[in-house]
TIMI-2910 file (N, C-alpha, C, CB; in pm, 1 decimal, decimal comma, always signed):
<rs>
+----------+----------+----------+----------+----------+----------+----------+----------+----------+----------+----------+----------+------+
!      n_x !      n_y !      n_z !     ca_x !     ca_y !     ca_z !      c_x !      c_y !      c_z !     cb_x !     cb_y !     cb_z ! resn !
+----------+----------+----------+----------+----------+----------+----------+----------+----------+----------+----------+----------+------+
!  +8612,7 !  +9079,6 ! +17118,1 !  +8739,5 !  +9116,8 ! +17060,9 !  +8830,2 !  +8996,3 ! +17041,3 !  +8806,9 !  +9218,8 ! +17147,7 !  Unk !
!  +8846,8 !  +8879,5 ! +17133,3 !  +8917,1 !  +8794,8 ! +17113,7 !  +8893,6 !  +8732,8 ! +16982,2 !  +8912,0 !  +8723,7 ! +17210,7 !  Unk !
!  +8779,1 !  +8713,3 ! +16936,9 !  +8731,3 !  +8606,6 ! +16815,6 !  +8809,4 !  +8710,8 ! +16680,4 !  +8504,1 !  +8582,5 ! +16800,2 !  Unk !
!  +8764,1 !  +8858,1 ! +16704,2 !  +8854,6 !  +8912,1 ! +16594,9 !  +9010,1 !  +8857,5 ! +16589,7 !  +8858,4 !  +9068,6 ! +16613,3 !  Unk !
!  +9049,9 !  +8878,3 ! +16690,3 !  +9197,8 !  +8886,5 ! +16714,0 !  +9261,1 !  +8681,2 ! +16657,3 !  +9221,9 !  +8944,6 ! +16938,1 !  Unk !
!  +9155,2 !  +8606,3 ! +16705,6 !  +9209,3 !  +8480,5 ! +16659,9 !  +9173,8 !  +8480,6 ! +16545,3 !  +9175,1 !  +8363,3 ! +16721,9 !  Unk !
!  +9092,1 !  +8522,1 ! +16455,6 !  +9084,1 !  +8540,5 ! +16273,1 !  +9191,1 !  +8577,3 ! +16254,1 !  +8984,7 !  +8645,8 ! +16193,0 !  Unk !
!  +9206,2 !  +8723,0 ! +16279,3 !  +9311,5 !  +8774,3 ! +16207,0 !  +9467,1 !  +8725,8 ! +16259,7 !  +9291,8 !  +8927,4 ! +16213,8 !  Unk !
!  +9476,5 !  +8621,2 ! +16366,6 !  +9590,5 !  +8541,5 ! +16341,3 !  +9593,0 !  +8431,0 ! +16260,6 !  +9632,9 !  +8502,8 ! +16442,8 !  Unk !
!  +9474,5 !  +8379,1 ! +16202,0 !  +9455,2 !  +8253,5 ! +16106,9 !  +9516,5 !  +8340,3 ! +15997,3 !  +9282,8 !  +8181,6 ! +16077,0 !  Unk !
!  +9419,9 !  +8468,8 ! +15984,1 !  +9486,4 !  +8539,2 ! +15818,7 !  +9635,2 !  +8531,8 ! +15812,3 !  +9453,5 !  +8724,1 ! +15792,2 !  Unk !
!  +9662,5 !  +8612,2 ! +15944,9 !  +9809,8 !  +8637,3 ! +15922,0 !  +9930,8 !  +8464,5 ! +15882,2 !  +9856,9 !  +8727,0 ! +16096,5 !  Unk !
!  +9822,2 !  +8419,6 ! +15968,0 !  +9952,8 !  +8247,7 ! +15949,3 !  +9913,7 !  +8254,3 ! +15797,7 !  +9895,5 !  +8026,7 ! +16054,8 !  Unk !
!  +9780,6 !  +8208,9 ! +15692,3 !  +9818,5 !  +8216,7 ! +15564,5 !  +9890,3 !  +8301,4 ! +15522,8 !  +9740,1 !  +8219,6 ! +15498,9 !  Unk !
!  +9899,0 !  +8449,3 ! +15519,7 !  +9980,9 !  +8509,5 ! +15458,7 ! +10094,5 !  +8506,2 ! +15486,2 !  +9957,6 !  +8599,1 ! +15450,5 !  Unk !
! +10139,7 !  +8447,4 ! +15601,1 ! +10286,8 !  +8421,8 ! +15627,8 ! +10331,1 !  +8280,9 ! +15494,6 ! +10304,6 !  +8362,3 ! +15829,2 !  Unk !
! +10250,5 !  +8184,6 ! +15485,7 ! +10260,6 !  +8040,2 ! +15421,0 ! +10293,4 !  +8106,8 ! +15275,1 ! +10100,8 !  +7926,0 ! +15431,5 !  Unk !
! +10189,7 !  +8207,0 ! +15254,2 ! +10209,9 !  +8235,9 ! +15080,7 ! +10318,0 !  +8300,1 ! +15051,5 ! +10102,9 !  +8323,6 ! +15008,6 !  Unk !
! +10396,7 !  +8401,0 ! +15212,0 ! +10478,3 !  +8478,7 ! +15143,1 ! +10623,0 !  +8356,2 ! +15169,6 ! +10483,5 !  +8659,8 ! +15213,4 !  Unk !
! +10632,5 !  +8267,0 ! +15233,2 ! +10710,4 !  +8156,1 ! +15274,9 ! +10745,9 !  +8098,9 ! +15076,5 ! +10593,4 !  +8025,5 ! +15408,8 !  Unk !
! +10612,2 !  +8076,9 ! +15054,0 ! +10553,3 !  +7995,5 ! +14893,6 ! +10611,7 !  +8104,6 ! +14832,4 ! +10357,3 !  +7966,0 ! +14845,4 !  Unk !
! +10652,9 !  +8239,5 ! +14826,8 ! +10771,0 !  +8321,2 ! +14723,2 ! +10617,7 !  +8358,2 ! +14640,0 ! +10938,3 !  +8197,7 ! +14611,0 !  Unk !
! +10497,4 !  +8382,6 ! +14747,6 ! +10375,9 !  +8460,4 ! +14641,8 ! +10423,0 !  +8667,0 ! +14643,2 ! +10153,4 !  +8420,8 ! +14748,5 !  Unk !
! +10377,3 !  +8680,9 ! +14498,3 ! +10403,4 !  +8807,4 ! +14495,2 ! +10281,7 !  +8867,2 ! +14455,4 ! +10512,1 !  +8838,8 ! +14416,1 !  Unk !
! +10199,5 !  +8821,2 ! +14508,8 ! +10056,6 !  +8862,2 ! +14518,1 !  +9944,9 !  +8793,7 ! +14616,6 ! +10008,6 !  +8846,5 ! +14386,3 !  Unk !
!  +9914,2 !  +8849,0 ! +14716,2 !  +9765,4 !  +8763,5 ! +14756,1 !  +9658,6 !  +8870,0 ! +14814,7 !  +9792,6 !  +8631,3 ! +14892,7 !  Unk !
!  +9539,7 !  +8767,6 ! +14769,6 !  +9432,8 !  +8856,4 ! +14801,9 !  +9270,9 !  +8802,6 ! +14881,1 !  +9408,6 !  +8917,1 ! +14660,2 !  Unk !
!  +9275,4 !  +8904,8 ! +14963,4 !  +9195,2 !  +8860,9 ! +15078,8 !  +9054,6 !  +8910,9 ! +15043,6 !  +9250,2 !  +8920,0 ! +15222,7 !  Unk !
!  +8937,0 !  +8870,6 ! +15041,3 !  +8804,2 !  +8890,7 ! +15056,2 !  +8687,5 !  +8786,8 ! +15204,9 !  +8765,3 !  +8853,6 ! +14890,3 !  Unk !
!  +8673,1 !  +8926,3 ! +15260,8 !  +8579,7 !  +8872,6 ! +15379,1 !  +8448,9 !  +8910,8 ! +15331,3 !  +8608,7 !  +8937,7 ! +15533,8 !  Unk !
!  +8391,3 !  +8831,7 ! +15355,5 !  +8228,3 !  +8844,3 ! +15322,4 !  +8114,0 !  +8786,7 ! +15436,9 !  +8200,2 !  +8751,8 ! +15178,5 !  Unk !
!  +8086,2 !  +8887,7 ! +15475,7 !  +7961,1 !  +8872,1 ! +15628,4 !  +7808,4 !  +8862,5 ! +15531,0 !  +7955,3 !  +9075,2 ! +15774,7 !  Unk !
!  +7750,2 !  +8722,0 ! +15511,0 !  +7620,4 !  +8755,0 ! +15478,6 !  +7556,7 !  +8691,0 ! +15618,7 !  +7566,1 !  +8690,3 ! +15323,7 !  Unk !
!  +7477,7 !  +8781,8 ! +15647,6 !  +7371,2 !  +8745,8 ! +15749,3 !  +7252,4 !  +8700,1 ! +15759,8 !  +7350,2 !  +8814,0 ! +15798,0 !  Unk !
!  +7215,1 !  +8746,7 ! +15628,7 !  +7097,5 !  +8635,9 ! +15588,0 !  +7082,3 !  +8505,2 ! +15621,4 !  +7091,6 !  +8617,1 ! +15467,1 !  Unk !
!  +7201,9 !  +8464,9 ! +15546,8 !  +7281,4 !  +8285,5 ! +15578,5 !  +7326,9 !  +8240,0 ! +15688,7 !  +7408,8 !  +8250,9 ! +15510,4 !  Unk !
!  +7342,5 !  +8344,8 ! +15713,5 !  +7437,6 !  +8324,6 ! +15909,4 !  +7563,8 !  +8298,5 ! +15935,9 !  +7396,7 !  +8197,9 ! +16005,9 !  Unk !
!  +7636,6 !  +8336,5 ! +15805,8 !  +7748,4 !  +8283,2 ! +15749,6 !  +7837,1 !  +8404,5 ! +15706,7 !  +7710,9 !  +8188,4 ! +15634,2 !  Unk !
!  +7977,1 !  +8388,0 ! +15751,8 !  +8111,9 !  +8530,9 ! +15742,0 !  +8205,9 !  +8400,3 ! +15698,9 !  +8181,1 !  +8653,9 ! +15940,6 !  Unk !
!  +8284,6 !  +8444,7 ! +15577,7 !  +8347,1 !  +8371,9 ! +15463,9 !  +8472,9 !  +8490,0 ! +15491,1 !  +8247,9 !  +8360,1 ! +15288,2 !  Unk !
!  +8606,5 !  +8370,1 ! +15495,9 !  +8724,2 !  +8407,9 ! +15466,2 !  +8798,1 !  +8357,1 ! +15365,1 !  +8782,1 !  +8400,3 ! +15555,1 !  Unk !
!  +8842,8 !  +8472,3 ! +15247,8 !  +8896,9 !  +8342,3 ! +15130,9 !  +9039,6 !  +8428,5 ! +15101,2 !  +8769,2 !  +8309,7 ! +14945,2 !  Unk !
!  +9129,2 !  +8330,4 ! +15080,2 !  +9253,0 !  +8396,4 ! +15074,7 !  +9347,4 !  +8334,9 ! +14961,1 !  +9318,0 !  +8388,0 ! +15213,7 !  Unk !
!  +9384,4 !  +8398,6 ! +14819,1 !  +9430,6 !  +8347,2 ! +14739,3 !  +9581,0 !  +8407,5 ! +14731,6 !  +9345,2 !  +8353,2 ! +14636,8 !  Unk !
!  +9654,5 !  +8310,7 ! +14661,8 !  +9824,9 !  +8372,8 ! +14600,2 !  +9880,0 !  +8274,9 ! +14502,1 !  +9962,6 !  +8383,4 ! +14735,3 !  Unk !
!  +9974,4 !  +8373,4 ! +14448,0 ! +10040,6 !  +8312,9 ! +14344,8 ! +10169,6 !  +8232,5 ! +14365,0 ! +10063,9 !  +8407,4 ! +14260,6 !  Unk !
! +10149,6 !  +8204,6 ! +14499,4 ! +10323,1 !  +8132,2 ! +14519,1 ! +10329,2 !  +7988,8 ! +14469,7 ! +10381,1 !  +8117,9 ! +14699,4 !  Unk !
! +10422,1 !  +7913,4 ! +14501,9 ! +10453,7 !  +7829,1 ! +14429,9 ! +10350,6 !  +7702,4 ! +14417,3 ! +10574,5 !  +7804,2 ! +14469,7 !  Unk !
! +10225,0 !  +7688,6 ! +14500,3 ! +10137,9 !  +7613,8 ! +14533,2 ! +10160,9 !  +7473,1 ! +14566,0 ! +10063,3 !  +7626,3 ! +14452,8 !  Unk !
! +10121,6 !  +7371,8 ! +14609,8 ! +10155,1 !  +7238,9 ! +14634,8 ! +10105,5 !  +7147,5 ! +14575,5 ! +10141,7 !  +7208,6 ! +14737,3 !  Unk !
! +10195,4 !  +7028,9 ! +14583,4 ! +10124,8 !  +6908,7 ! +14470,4 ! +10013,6 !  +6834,9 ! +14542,6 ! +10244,0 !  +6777,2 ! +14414,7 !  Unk !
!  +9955,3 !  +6737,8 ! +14501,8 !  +9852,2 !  +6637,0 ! +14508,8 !  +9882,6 !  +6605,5 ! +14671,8 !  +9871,6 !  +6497,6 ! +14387,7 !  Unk !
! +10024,4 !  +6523,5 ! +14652,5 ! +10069,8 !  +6440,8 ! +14804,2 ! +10041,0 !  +6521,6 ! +14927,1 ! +10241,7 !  +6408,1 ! +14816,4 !  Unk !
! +10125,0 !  +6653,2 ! +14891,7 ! +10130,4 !  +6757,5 ! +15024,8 ! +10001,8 !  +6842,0 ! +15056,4 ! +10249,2 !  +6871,7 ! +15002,5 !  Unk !
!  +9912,0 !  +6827,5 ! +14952,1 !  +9768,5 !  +6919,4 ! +14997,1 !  +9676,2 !  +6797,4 ! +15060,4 !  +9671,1 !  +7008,7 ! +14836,9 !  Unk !
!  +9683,5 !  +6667,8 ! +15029,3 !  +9590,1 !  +6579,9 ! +15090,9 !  +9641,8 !  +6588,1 ! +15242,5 !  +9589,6 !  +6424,5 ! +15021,9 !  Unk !
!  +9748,2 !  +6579,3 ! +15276,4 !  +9774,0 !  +6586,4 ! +15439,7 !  +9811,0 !  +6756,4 ! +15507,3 !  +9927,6 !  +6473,7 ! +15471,8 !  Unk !
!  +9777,6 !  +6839,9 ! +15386,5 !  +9793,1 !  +6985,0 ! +15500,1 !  +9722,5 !  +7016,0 ! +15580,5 !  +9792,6 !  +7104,6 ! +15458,6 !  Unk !
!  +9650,8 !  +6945,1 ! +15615,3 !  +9567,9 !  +6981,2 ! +15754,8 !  +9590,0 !  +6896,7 ! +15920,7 !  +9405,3 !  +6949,2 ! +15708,2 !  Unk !
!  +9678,7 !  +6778,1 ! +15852,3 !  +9780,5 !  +6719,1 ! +15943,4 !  +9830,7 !  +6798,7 ! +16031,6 !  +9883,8 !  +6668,3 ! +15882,9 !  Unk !
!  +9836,0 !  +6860,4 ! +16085,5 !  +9946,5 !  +6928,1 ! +16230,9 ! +10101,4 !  +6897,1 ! +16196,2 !  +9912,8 !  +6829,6 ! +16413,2 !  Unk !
! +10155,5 !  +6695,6 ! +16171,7 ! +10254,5 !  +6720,2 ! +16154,0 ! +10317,6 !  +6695,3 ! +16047,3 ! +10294,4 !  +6692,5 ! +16225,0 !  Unk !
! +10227,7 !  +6790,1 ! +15960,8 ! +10290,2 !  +6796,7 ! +15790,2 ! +10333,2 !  +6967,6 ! +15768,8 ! +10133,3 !  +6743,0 ! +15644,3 !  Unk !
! +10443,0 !  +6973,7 ! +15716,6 ! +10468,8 !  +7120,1 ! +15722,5 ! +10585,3 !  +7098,1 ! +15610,3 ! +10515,4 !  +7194,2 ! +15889,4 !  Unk !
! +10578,5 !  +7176,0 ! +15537,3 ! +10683,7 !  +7190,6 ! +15416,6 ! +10792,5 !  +7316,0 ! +15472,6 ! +10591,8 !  +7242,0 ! +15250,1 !  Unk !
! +10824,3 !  +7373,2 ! +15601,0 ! +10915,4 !  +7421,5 ! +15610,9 ! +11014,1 !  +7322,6 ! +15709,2 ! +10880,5 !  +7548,9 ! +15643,6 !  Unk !
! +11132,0 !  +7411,5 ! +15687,8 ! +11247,5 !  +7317,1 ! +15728,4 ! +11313,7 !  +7398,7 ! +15894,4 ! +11387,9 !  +7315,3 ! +15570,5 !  Unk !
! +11248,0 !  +7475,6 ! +15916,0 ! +11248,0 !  +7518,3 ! +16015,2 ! +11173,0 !  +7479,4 ! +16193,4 ! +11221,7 !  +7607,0 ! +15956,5 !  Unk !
! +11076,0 !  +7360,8 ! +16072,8 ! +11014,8 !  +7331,5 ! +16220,8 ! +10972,8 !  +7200,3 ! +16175,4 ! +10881,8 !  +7438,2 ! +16290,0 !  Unk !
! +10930,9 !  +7124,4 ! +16294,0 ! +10877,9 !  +6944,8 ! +16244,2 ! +10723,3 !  +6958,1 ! +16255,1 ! +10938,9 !  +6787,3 ! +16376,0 !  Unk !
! +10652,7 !  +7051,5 ! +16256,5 ! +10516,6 !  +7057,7 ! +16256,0 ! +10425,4 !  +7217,0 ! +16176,2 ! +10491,0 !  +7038,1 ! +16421,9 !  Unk !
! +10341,5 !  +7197,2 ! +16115,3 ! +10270,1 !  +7283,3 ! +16079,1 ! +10106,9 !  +7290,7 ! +16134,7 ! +10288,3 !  +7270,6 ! +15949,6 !  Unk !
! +10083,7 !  +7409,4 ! +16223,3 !  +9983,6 !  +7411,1 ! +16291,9 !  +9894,4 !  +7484,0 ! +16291,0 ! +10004,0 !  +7408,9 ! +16372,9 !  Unk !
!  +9897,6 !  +7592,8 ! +16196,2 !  +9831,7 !  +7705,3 ! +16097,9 !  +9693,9 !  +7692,3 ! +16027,0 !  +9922,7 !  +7724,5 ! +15984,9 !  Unk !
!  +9717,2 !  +7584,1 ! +15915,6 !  +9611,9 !  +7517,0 ! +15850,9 !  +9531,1 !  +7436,9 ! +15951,1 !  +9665,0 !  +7430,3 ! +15742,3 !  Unk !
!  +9581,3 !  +7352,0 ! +16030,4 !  +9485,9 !  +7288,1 ! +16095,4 !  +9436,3 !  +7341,7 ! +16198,7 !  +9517,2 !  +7184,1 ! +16124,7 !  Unk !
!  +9442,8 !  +7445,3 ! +16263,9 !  +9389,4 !  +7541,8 ! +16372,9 !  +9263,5 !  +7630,7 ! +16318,5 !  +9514,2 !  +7645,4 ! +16421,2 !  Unk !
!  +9369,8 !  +7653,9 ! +16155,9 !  +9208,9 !  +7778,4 ! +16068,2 !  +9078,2 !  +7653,3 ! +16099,5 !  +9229,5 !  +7820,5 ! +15789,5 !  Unk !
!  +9110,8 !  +7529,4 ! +15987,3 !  +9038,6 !  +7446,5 ! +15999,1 !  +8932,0 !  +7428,7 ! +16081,4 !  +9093,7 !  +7381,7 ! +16005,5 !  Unk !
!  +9001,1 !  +7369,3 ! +16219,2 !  +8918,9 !  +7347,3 ! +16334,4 !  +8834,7 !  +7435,7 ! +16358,8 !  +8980,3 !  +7331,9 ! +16439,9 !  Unk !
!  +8928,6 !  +7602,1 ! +16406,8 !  +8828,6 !  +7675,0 ! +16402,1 !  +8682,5 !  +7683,5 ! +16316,1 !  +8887,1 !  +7758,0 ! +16388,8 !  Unk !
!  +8707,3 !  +7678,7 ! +16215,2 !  +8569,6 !  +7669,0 ! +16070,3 !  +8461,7 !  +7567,8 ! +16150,5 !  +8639,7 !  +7562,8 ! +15869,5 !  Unk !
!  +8560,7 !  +7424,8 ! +16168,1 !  +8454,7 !  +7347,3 ! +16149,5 !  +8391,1 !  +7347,8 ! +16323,3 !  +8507,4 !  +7188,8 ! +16074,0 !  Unk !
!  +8427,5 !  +7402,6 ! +16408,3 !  +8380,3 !  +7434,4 ! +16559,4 !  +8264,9 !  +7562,1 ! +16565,7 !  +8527,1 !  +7483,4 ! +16655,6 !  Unk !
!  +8312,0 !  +7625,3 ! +16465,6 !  +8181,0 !  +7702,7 ! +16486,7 !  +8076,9 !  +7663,8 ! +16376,8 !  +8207,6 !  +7864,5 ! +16481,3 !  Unk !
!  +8041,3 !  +7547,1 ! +16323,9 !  +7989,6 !  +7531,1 ! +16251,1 !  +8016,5 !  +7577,5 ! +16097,6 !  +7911,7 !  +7554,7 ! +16304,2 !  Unk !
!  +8088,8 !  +7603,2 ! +16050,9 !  +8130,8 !  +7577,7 ! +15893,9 !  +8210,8 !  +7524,7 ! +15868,9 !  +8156,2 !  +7659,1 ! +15819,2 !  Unk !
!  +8278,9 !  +7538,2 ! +15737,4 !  +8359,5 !  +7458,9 ! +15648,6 !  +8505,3 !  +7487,8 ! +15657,2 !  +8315,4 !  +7477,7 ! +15512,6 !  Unk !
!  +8622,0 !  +7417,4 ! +15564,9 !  +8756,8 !  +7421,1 ! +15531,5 !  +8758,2 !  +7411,3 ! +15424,3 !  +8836,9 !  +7344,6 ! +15578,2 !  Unk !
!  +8804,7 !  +7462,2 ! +15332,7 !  +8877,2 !  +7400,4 ! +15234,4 !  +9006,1 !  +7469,2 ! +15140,6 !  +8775,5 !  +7362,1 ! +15153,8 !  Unk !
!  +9099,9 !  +7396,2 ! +15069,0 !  +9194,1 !  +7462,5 ! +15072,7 !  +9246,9 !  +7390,1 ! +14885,1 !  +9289,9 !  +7435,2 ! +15236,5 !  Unk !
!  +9270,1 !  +7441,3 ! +14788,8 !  +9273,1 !  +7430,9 ! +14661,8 !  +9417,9 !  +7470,1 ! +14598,4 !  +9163,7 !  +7509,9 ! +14614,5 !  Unk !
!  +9518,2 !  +7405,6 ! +14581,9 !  +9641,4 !  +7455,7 ! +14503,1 !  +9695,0 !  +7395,8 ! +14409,0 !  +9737,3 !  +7473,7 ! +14567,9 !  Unk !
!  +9781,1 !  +7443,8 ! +14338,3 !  +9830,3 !  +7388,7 ! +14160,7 !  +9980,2 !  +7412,7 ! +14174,5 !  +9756,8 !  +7503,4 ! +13997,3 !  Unk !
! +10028,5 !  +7355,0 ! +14190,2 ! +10223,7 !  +7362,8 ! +14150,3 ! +10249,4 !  +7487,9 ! +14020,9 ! +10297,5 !  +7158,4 ! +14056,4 !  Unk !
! +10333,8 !  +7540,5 ! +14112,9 ! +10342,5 !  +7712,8 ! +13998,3 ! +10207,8 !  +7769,7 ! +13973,1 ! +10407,6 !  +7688,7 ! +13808,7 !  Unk !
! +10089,7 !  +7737,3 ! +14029,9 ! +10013,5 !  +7876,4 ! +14001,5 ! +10009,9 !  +7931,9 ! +14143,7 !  +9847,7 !  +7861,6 ! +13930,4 !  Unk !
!  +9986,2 !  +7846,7 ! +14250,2 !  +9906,0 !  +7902,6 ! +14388,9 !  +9849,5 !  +7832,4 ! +14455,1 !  +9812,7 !  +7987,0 ! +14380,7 !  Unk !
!  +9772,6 !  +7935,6 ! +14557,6 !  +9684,3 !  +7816,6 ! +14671,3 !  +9588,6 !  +7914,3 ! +14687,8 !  +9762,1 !  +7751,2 ! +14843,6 !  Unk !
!  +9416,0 !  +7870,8 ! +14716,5 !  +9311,5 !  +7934,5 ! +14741,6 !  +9267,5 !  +7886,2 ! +14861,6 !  +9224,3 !  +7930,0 ! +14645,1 !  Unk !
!  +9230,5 !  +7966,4 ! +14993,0 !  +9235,9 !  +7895,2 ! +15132,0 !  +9046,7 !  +7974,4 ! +15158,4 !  +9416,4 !  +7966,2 ! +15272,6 !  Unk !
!  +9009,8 !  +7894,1 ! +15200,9 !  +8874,6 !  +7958,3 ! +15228,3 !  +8815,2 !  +7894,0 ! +15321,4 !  +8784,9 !  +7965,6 ! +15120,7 !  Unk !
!  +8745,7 !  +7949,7 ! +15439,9 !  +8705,9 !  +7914,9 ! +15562,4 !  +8541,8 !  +7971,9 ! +15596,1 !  +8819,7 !  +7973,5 ! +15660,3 !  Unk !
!  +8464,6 !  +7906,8 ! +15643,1 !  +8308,7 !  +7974,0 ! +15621,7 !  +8307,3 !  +7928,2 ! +15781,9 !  +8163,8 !  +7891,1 ! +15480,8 !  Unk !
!  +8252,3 !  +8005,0 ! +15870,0 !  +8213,5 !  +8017,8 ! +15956,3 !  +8003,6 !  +8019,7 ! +16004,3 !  +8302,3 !  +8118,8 ! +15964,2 !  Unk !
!  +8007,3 !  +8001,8 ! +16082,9 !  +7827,1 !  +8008,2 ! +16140,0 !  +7860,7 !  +8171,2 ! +16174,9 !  +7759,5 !  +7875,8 ! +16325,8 !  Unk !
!  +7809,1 !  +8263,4 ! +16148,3 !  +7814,5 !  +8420,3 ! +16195,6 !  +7747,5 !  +8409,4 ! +16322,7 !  +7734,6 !  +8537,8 ! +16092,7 !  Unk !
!  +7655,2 !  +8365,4 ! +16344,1 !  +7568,0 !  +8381,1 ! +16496,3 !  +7657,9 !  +8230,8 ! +16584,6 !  +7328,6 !  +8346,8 ! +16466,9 !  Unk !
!  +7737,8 !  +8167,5 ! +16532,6 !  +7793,3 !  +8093,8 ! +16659,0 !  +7859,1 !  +8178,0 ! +16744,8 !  +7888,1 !  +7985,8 ! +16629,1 !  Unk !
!  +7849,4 !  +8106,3 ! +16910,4 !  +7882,8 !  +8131,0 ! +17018,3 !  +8003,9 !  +8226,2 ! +17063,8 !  +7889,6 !  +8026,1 ! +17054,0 !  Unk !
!  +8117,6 !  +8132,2 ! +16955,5 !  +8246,7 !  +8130,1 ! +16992,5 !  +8277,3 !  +8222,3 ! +16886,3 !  +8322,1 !  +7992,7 ! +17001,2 !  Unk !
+----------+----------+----------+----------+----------+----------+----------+----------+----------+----------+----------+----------+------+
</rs>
């Protein structure tokens, strides 16, 4: 139960970021293939998305585009997680269209 419960706080921190980004749409697809050994989280929106500068360091801890706090710890926690159980990060956005966040996991890892 815990491993559910820390996903669905990674989801919830993106969807907090997109609805922060003024998105008025996002959309979540989980996909468990087991064949591969592999459960895929991908999470898209239409908010305001980020430029070049601020997506090369969002996985920084202390890069955060809100003004409420001196650190952002969201992205780089999904991250870690991904890449600790054996999969990937990656994270794709365009100024005024959005951001596409997608995280692949090992399905049979430990943790």
């Amino acid at each position: 139960m815990t491993v559910f419960r820390e996903l669905s706080q990674h989801i919830l921190d993106i969807f907090e970021n997109g609805a922060h980004a003024g998105a008025s749409l996002m959309h979540i697809d989980i996909e468990e293939d087991l064949q591969r050994d592999r459960l895929s989280i991908t999470i898209q929106d239409n908010g305001h998305g980020m430029d070049a500068e601020i997506l090369q360091h969002i996985t920084d801890p202390w890069v955060t585009t809100r003004t409420t706090r001196k650190v952002g710890l969201g992205i780089p926690f999904f991250k870690q997680t991904a890449e600790m159980c054996g999969g990937e990060f990656s994270i794709r956005s365009t100024p005024g269209v959005g951001t596409l966040t997608r995280a692949t996991f090992q399905h049979s890892h430990i943790d």
